[in-house]
mmCIF file of the N, C-alpha and C atoms, coordinates in Angstrom:
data_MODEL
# 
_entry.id   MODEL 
# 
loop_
_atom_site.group_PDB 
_atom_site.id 
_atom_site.type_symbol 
_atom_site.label_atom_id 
_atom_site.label_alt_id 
_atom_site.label_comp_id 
_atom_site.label_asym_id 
_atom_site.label_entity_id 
_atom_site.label_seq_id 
_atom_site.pdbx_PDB_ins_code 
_atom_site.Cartn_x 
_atom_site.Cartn_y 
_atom_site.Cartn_z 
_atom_site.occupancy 
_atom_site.B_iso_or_equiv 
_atom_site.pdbx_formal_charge 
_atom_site.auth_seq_id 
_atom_site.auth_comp_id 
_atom_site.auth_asym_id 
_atom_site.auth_atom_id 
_atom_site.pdbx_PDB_model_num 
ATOM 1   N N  . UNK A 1 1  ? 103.736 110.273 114.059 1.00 0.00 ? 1  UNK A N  1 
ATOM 2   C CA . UNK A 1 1  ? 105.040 110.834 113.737 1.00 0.00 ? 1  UNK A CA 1 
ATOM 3   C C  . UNK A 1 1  ? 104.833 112.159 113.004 1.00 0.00 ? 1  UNK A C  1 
ATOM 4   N N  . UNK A 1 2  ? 105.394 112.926 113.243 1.00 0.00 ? 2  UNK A N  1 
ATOM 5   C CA . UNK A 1 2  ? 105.333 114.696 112.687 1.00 0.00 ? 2  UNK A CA 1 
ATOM 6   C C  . UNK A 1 2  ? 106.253 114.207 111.690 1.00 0.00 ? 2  UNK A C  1 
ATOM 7   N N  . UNK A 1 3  ? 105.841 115.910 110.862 1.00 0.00 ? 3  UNK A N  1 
ATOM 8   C CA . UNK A 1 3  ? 106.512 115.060 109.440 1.00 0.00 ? 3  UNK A CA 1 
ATOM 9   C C  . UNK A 1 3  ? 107.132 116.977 109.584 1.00 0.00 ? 3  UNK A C  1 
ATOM 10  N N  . UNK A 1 4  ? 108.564 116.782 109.481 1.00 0.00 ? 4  UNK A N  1 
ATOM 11  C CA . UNK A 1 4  ? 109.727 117.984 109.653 1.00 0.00 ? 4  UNK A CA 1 
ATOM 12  C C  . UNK A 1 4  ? 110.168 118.703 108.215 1.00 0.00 ? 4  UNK A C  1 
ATOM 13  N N  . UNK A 1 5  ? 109.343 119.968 107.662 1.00 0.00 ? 5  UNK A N  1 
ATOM 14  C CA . UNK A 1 5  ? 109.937 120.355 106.470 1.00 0.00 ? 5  UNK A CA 1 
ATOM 15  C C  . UNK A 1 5  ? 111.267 120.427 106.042 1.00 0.00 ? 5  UNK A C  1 
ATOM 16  N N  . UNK A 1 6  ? 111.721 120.309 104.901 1.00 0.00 ? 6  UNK A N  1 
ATOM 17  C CA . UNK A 1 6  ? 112.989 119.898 104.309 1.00 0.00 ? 6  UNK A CA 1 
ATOM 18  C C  . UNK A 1 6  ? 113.692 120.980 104.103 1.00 0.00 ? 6  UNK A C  1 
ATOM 19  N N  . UNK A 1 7  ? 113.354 122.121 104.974 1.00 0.00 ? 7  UNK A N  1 
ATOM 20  C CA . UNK A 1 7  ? 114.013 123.229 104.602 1.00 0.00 ? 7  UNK A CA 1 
ATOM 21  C C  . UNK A 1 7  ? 114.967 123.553 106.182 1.00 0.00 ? 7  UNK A C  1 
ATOM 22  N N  . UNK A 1 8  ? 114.060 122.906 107.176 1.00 0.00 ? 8  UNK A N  1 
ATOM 23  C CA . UNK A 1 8  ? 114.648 122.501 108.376 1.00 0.00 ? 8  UNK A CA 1 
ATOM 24  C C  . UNK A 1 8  ? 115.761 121.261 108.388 1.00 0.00 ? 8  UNK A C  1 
ATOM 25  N N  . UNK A 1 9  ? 115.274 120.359 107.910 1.00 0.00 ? 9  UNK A N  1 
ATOM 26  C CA . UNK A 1 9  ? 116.187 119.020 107.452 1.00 0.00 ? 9  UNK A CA 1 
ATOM 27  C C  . UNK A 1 9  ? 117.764 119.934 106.872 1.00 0.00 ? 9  UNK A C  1 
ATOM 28  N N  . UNK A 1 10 ? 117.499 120.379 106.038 1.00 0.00 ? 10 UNK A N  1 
ATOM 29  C CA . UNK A 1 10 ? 118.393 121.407 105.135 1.00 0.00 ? 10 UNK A CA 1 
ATOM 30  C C  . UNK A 1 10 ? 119.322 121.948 106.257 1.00 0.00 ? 10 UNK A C  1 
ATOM 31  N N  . UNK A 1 11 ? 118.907 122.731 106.936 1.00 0.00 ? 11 UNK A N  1 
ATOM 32  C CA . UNK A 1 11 ? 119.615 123.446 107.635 1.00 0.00 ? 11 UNK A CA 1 
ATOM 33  C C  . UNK A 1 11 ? 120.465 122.947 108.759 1.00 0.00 ? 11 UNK A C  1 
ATOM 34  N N  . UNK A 1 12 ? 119.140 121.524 109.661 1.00 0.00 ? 12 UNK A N  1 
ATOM 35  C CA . UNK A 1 12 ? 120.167 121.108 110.602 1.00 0.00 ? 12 UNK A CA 1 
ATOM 36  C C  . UNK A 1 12 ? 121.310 120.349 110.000 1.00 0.00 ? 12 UNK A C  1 
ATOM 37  N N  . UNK A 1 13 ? 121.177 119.758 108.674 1.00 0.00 ? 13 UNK A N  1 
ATOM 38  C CA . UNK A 1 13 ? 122.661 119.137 107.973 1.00 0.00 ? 13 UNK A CA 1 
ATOM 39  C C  . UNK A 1 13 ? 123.918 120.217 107.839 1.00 0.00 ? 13 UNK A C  1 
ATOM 40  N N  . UNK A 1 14 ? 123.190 121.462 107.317 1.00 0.00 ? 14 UNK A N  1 
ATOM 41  C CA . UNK A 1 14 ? 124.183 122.405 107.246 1.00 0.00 ? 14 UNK A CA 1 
ATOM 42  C C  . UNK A 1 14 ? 125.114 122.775 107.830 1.00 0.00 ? 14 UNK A C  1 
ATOM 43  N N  . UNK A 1 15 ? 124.323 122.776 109.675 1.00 0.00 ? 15 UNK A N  1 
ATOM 44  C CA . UNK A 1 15 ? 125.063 123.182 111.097 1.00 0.00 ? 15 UNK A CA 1 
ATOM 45  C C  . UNK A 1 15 ? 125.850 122.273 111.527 1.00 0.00 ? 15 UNK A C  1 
ATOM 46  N N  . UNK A 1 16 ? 125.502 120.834 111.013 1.00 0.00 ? 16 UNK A N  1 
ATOM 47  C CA . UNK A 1 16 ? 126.074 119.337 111.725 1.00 0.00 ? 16 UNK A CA 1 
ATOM 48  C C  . UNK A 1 16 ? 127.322 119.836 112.321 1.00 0.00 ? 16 UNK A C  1 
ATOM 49  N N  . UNK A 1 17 ? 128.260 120.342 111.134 1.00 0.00 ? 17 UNK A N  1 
ATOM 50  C CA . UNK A 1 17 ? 129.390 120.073 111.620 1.00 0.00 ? 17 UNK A CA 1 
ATOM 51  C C  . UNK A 1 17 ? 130.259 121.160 112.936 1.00 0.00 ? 17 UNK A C  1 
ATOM 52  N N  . UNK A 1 18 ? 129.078 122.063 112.898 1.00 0.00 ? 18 UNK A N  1 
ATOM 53  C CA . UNK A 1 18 ? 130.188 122.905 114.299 1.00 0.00 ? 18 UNK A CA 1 
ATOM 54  C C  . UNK A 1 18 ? 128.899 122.486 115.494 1.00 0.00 ? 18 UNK A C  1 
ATOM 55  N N  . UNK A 1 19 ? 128.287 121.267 115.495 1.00 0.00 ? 19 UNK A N  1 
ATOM 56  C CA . UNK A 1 19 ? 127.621 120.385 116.907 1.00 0.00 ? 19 UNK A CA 1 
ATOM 57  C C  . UNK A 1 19 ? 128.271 119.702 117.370 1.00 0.00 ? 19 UNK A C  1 
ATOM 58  N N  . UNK A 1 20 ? 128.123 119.470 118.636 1.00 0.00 ? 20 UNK A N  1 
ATOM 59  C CA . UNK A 1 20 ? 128.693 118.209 119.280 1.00 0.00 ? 20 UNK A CA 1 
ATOM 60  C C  . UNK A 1 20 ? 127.485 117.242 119.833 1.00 0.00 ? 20 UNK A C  1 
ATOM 61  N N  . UNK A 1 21 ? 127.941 116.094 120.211 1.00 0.00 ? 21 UNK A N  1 
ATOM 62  C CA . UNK A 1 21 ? 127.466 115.133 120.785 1.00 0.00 ? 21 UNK A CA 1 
ATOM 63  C C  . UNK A 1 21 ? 126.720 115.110 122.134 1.00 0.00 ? 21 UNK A C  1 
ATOM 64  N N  . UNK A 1 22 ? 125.555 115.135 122.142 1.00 0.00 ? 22 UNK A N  1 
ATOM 65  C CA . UNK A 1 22 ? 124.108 115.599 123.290 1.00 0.00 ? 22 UNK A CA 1 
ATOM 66  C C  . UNK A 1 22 ? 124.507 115.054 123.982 1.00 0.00 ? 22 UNK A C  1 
ATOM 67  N N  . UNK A 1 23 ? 125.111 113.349 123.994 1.00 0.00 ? 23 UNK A N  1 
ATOM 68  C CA . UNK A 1 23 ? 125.463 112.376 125.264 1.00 0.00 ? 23 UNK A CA 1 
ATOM 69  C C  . UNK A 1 23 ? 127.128 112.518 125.494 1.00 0.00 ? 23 UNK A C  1 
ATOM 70  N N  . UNK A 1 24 ? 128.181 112.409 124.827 1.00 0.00 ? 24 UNK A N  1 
ATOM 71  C CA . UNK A 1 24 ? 129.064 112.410 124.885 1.00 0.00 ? 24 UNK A CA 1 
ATOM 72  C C  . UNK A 1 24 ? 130.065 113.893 124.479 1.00 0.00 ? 24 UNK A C  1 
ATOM 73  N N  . UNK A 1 25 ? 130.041 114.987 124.189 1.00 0.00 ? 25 UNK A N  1 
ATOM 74  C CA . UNK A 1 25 ? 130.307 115.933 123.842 1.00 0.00 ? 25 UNK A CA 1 
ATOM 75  C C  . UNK A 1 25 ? 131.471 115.868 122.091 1.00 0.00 ? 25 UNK A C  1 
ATOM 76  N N  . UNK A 1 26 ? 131.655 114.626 121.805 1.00 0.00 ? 26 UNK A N  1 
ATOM 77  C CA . UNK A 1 26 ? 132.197 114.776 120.751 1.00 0.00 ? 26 UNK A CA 1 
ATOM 78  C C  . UNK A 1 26 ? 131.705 115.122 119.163 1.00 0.00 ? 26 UNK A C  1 
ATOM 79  N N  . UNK A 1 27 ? 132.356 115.632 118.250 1.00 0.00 ? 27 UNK A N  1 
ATOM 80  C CA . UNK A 1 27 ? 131.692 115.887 117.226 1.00 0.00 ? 27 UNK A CA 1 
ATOM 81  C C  . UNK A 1 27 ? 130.569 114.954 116.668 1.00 0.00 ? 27 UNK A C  1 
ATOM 82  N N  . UNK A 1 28 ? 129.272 116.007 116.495 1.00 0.00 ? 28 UNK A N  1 
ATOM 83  C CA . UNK A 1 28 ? 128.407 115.009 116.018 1.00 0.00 ? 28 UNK A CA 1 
ATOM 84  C C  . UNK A 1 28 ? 128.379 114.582 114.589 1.00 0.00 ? 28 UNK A C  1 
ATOM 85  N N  . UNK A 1 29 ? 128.002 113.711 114.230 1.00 0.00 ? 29 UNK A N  1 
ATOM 86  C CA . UNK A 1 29 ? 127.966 112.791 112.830 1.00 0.00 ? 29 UNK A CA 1 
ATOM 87  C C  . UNK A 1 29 ? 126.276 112.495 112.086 1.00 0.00 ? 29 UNK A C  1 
ATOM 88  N N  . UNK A 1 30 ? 125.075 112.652 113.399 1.00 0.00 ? 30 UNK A N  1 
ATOM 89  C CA . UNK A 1 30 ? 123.373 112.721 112.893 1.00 0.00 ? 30 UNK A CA 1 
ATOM 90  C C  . UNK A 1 30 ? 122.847 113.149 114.226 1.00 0.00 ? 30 UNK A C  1 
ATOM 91  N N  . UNK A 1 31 ? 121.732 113.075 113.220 1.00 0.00 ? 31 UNK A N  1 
ATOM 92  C CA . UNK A 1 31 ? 120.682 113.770 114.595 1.00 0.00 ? 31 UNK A CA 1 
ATOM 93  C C  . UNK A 1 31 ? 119.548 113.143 114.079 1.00 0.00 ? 31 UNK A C  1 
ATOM 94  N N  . UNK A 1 32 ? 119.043 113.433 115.668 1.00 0.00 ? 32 UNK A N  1 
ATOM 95  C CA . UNK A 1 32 ? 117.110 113.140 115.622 1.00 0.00 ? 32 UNK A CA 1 
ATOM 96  C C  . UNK A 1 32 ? 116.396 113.796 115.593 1.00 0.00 ? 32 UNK A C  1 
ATOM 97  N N  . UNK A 1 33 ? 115.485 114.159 115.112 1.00 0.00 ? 33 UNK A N  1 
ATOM 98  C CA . UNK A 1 33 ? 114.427 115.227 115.412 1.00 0.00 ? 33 UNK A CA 1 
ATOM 99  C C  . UNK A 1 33 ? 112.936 114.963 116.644 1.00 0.00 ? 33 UNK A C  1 
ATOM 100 N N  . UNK A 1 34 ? 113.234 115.251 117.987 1.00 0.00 ? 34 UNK A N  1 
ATOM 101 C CA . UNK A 1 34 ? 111.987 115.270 118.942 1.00 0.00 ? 34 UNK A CA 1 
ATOM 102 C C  . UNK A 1 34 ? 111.389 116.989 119.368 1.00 0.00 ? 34 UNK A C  1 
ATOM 103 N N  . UNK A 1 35 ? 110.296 116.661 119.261 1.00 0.00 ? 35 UNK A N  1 
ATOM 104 C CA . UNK A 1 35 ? 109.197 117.707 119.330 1.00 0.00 ? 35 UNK A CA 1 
ATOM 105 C C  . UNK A 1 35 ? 110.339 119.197 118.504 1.00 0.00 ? 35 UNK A C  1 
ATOM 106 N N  . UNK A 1 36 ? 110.080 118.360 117.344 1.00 0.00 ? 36 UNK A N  1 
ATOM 107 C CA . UNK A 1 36 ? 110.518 119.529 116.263 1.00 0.00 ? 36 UNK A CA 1 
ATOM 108 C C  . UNK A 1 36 ? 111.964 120.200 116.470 1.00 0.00 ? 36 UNK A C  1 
ATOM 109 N N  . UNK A 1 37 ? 112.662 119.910 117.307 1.00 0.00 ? 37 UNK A N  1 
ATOM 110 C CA . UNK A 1 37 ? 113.965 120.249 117.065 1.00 0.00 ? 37 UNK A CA 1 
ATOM 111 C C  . UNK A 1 37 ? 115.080 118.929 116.892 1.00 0.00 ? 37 UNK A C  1 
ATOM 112 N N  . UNK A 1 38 ? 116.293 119.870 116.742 1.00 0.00 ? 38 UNK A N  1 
ATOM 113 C CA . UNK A 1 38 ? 117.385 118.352 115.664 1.00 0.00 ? 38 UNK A CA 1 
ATOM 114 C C  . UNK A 1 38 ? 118.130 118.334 117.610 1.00 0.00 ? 38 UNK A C  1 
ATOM 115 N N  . UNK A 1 39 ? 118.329 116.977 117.555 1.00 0.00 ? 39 UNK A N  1 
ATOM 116 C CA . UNK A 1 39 ? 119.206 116.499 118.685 1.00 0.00 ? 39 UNK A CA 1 
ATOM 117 C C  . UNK A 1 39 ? 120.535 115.674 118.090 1.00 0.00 ? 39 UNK A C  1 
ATOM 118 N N  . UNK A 1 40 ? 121.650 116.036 118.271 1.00 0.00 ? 40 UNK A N  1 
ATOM 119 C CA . UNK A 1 40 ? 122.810 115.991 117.267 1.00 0.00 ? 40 UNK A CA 1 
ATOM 120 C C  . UNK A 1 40 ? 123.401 114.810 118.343 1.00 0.00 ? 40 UNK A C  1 
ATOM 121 N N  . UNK A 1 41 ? 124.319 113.820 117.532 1.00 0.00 ? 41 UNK A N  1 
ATOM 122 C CA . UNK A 1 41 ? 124.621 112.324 118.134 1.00 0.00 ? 41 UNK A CA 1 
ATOM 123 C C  . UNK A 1 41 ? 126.129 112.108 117.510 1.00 0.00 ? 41 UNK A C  1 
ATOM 124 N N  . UNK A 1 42 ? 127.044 111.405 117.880 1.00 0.00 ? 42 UNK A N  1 
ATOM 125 C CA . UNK A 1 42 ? 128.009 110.587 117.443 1.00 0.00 ? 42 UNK A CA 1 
ATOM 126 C C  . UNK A 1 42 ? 127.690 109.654 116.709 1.00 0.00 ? 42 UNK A C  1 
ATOM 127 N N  . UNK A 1 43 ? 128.384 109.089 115.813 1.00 0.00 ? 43 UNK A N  1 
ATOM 128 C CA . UNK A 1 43 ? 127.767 107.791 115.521 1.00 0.00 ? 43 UNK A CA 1 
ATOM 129 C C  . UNK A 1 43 ? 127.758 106.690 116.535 1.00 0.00 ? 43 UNK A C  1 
ATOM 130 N N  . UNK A 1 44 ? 128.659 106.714 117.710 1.00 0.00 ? 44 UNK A N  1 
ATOM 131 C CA . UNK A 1 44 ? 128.500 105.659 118.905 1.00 0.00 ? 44 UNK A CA 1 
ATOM 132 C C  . UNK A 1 44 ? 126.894 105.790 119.423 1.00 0.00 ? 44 UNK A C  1 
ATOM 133 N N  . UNK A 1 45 ? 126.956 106.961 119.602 1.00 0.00 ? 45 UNK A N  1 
ATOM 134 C CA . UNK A 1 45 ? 125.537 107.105 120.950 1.00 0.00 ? 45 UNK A CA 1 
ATOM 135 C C  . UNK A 1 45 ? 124.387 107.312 119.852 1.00 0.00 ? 45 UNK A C  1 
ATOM 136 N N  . UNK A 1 46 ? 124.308 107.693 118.265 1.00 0.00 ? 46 UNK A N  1 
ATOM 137 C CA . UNK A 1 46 ? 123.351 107.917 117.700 1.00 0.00 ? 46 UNK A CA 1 
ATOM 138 C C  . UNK A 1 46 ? 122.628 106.111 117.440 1.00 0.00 ? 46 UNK A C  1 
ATOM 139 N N  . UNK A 1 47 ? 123.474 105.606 116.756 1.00 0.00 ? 47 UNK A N  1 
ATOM 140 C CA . UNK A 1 47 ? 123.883 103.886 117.071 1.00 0.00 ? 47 UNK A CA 1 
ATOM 141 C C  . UNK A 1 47 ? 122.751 103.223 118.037 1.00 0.00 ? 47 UNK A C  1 
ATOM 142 N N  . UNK A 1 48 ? 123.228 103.987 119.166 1.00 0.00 ? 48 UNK A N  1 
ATOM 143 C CA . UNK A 1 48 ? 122.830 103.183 120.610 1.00 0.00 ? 48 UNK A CA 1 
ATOM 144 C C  . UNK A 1 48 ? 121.197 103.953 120.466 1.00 0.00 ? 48 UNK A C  1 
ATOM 145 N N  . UNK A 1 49 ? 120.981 105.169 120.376 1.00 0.00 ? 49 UNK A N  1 
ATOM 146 C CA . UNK A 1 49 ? 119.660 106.177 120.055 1.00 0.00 ? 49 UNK A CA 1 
ATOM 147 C C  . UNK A 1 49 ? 119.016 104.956 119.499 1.00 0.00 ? 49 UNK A C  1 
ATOM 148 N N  . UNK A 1 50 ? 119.123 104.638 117.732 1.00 0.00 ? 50 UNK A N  1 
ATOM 149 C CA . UNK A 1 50 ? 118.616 103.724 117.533 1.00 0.00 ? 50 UNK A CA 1 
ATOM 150 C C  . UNK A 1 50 ? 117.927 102.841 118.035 1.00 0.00 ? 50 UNK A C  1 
ATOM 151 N N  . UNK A 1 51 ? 119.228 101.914 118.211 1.00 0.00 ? 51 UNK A N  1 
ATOM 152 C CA . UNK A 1 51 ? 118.614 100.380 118.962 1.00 0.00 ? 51 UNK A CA 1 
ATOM 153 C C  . UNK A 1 51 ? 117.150 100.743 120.249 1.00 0.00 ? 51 UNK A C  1 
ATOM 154 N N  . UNK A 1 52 ? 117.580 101.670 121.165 1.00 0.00 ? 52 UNK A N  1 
ATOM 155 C CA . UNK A 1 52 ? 117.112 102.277 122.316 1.00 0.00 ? 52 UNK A CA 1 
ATOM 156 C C  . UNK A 1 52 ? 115.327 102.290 121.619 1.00 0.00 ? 52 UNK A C  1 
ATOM 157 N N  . UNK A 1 53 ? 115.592 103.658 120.622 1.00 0.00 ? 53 UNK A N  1 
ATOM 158 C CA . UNK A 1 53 ? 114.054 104.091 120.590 1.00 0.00 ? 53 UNK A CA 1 
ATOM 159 C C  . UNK A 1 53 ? 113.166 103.432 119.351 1.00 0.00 ? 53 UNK A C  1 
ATOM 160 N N  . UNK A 1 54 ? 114.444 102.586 118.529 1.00 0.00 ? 54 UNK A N  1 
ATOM 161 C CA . UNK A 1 54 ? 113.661 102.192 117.321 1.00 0.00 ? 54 UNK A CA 1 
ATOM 162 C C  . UNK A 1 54 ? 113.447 103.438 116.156 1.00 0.00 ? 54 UNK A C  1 
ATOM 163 N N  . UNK A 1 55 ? 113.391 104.333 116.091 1.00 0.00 ? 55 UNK A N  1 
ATOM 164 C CA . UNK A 1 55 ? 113.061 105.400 115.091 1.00 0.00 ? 55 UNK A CA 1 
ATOM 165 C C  . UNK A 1 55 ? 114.507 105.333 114.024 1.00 0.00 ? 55 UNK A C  1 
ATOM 166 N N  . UNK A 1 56 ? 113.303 105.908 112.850 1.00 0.00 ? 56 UNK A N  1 
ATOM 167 C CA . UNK A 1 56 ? 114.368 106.605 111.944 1.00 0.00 ? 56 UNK A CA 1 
ATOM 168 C C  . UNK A 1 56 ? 115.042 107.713 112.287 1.00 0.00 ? 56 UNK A C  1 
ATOM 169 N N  . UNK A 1 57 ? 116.561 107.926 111.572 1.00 0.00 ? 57 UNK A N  1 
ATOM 170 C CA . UNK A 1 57 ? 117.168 109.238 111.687 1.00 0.00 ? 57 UNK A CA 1 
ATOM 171 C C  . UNK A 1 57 ? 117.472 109.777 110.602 1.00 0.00 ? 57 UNK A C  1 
ATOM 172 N N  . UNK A 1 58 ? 118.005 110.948 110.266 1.00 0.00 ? 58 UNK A N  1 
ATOM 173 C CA . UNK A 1 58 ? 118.995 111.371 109.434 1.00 0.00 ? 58 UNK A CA 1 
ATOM 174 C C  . UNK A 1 58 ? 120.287 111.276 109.851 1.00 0.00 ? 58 UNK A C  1 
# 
């Protein structure tokens, strides 16, 4: 597991709110981080992300 500086963490929280939803296009609520970038989720489909891959999120 890569370990994502907190200055990045920082920022993708910052942007959250003008993202939408990677699977569903609605406002996103978290994200994941794969191969170093933030992938922004609903809480429905971030939810389902979960269960799916097992990983932690923010």
């Amino acid at each position: 597991m890569k370990i994502v500086s907190a200055s990045k963490v920082t920022k993708a929280i910052h942007v959250i709110k003008d993202q939408t939803c990677e699977k569903c296009g609605t406002q996103a609520k978290g994200f994941v981080y794969r191969k170093a970038l933030p992938i922004y989720y609903c809480r429905k489909c971030l939810r389902d992300e979960i269960d799916a891959r097992g990983q932690l999120v923010a």
